[in-house]
N, C-alpha and C positions, 0 to 999 in steps of 0.2 A: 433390796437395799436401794435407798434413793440414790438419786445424781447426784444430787446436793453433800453427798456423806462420802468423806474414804472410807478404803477397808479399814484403817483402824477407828474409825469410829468418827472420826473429827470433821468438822462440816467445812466444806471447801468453801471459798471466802474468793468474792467477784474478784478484788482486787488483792493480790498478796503483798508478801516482803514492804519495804520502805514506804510503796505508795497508800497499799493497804491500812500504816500507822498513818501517813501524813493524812489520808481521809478521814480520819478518826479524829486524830488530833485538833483538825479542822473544825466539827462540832464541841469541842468540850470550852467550856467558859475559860476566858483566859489564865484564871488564877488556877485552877486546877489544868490546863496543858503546859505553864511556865512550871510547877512543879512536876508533873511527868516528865518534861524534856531535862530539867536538872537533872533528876532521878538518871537517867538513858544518858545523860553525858559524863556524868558520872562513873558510869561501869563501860561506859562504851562512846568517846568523844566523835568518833569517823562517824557513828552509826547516828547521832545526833545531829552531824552536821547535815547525813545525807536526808533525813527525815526532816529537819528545817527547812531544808531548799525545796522541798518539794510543797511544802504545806503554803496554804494561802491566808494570811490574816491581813486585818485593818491595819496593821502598817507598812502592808507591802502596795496600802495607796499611793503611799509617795511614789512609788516605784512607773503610775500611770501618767500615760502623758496628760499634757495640762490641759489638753482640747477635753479628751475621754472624761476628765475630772470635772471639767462645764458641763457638761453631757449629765455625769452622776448627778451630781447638787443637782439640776435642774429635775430627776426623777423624784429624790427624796425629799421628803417632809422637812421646811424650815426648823422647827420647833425639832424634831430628831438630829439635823444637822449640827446645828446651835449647841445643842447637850454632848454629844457624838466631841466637838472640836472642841468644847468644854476641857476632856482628857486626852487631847491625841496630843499624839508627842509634836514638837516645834518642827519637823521635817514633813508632815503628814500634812498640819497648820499650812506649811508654806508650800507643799505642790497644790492643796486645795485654792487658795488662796491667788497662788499665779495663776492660774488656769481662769478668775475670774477677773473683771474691770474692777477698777481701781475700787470706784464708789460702792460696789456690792461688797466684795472684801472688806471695807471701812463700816458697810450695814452690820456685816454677820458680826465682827471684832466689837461691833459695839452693842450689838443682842448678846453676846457670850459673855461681857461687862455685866450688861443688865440682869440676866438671868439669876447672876449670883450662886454659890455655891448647889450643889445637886449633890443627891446619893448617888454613890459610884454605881449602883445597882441598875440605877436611871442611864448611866452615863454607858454601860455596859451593854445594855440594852440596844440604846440607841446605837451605838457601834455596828454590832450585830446585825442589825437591821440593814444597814446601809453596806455592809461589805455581802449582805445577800443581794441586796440588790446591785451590786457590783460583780457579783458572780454570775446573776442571769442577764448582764448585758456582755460579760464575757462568752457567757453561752451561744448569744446573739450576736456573738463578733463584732459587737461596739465599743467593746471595750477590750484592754491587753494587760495582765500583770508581766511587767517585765522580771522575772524572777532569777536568780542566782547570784553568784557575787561577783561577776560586772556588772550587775545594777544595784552598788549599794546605796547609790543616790539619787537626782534627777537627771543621769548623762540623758543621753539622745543619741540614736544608733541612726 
């Protein structure tokens, strides 16, 4: 019998219980994990909550401080950003936003004007992209997702 396998047959799994889902949860496109996580609060609200708090998505950008968020933008791609802030929601908009000088913020608000409308699929994308590359400067410990709920905004600890 491998490692990897219980005796009952079932393949043991790096990460189990809540963390196991939130990793999971973490790759799937967001329209297909907002209806998984309905689905899970659903029949089980505790089990949801605790599976949320653990997981890391593009809007728990707000959640970084506004230096680390100068830091991001200046990694990713204008033209990915620009699409990316296209659909973030207005708390996302404005941590990214404070974290830069006035004039840059007034660049980017006026390239997301110009842009004009985009396929979500574009915009989805771009997201993605840029909360990866948010995740390997967290790797790098340049970066911090402040996660739970006393951070459901921009406090500062």
């Amino acid at each position: 019998m491998s490692d990897s396998k219980k005796p009952d047959g079932s393949i043991k799994a790096p990460h189990g219980g809540v963390q196991g889902v939130s990793d999971m949860m973490n790759h799937l496109d967001p329209e297909h994990r907002a209806r998984l996580m309905k689905n899970i609060a659903e029949r089980d609200p505790s089990l949801a909550e605790k599976i949320e708090s653990q997981m890391c998505t593009y809007e728990h950008l707000a959640t970084v401080d506004s230096k680390q968020l100068a830091l991001l933008v200046r990694e990713v791609s204008r033209t990915k950003l620009v699409a990316a802030l296209r659909g973030s929601s207005e708390d996302v908009k404005s941590a990214i936003f404070g974290g830069l000088s006035k004039r840059h913020a007034e660049e980017l608000q006026q390239e997301m004007k110009d842009l004009g409308p985009q396929m979500k699929r574009n915009v989805e994308e771009a997201k993605a992209e840029i909360l990866e590359k948010a995740k390997e400067l967290e790797a790098a410990g340049k970066l911090s997702f402040r996660m739970g709920p006393q951070f459901s905004g921009n406090e500062t600890v």
